[in-house]
C-alpha atoms as a printed R data frame, in Angstrom:
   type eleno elety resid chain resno      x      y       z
1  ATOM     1    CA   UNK     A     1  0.000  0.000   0.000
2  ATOM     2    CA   UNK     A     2  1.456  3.619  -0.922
3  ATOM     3    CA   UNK     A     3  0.482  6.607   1.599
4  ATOM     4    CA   UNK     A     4 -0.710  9.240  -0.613
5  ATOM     5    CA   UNK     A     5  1.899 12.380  -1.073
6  ATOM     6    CA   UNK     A     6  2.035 14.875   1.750
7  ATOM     7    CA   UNK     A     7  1.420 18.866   0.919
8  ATOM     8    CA   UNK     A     8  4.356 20.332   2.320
9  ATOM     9    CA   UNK     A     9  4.240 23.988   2.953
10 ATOM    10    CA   UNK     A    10  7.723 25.843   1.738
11 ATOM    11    CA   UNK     A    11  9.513 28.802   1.036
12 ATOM    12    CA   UNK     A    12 13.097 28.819  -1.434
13 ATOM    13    CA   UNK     A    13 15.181 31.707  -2.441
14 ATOM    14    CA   UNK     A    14 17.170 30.291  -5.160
15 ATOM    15    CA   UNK     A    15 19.710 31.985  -8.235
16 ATOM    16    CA   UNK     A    16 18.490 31.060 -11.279
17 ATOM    17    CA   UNK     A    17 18.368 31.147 -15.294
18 ATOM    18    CA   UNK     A    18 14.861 33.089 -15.286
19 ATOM    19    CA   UNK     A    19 14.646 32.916 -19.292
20 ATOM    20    CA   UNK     A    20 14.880 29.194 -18.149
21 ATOM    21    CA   UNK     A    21 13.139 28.309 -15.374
22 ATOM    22    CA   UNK     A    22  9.497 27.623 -16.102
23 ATOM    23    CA   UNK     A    23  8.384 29.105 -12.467
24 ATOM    24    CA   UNK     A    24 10.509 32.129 -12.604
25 ATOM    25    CA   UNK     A    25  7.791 32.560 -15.837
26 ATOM    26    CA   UNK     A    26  5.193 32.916 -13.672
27 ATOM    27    CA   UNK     A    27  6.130 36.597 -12.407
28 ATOM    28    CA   UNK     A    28  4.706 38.880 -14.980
29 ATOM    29    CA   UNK     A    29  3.882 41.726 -13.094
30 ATOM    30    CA   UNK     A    30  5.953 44.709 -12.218
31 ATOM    31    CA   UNK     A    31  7.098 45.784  -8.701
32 ATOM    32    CA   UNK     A    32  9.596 46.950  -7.172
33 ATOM    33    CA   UNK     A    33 11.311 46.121  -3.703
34 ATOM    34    CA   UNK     A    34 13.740 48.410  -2.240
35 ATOM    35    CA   UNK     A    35 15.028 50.183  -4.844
36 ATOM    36    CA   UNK     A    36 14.833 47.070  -7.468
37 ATOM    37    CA   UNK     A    37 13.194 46.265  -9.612
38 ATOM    38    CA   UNK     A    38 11.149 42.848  -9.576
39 ATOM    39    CA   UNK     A    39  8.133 40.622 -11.120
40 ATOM    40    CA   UNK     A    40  5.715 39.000  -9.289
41 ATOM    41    CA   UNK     A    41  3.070 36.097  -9.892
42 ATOM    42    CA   UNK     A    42  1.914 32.903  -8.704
43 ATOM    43    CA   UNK     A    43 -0.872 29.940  -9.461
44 ATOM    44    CA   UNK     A    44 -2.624 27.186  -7.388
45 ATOM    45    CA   UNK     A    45 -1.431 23.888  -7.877
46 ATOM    46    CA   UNK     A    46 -3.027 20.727  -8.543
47 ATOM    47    CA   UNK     A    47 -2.699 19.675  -4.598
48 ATOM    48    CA   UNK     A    48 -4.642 22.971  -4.219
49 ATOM    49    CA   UNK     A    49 -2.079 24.950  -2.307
50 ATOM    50    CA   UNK     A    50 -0.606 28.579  -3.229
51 ATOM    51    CA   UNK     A    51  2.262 29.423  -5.148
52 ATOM    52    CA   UNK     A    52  3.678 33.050  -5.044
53 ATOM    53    CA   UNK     A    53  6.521 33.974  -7.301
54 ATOM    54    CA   UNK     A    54  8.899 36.797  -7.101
55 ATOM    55    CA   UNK     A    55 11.573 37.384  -9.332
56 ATOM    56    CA   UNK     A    56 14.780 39.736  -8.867
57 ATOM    57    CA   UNK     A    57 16.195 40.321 -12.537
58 ATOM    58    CA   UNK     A    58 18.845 42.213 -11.524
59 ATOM    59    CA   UNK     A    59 20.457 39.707  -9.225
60 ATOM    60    CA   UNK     A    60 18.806 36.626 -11.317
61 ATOM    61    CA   UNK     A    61 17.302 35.436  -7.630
62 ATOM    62    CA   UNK     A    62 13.529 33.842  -7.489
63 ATOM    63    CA   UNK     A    63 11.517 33.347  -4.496
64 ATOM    64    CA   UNK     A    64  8.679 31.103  -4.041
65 ATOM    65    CA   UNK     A    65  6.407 30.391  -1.360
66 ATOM    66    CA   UNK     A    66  4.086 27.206  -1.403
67 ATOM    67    CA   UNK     A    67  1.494 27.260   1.242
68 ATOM    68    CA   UNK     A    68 -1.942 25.797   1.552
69 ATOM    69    CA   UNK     A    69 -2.801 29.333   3.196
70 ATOM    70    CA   UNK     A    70 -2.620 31.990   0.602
71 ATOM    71    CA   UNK     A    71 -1.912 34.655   3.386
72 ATOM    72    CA   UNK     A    72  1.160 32.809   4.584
73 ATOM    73    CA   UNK     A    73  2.002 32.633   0.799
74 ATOM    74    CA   UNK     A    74  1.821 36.319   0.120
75 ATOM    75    CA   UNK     A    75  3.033 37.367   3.569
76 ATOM    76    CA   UNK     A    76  6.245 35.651   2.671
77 ATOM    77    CA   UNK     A    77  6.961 37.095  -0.833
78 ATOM    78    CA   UNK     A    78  5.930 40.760   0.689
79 ATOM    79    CA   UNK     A    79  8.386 40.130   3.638
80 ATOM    80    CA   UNK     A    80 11.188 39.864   0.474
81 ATOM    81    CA   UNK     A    81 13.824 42.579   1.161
82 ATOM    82    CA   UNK     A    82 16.838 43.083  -1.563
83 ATOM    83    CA   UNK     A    83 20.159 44.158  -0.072
């Protein structure tokens, strides 16, 4: 017998390719954070939880936070700060 998959609830700050990386893709709308410029997006996934995307072109850096809140989601993109 196979458990089904648990939701796990996450948050990653991670460099990236963004012309490459299909969630970075997901940010298409303008921001800015401190000074930098940045796109932000996000989508519900399959399992039903929230995915909030923000992307930092200028320092090629992506955050996403997966939560099955959507508050906790956008409270921890919003809490981004860019040194």
């Amino acid at each position: 017998m196979t458990l089904p998959r648990p939701r796990v609830d996450y948050a990653e700050i991670k460099r990236a390719n963004l012309d490459l990386d299909p969630v970075a893709q997901l940010a298409t709308e303008a921001s800015e954070a401190f000074g930098h410029p940045v796109l932000r997006g996000g989508d519900v996934l399959p399992d039903g939880r929230t995915r909030q995307v923000v992307v930092v072109p200028d320092r090629q850096v992506l955050l996403v936070a997966v939560s099955s809140n959507p508050a906790v989601a956008e409270a921890i993109v919003r809490s981004l700060r860019v040194d």
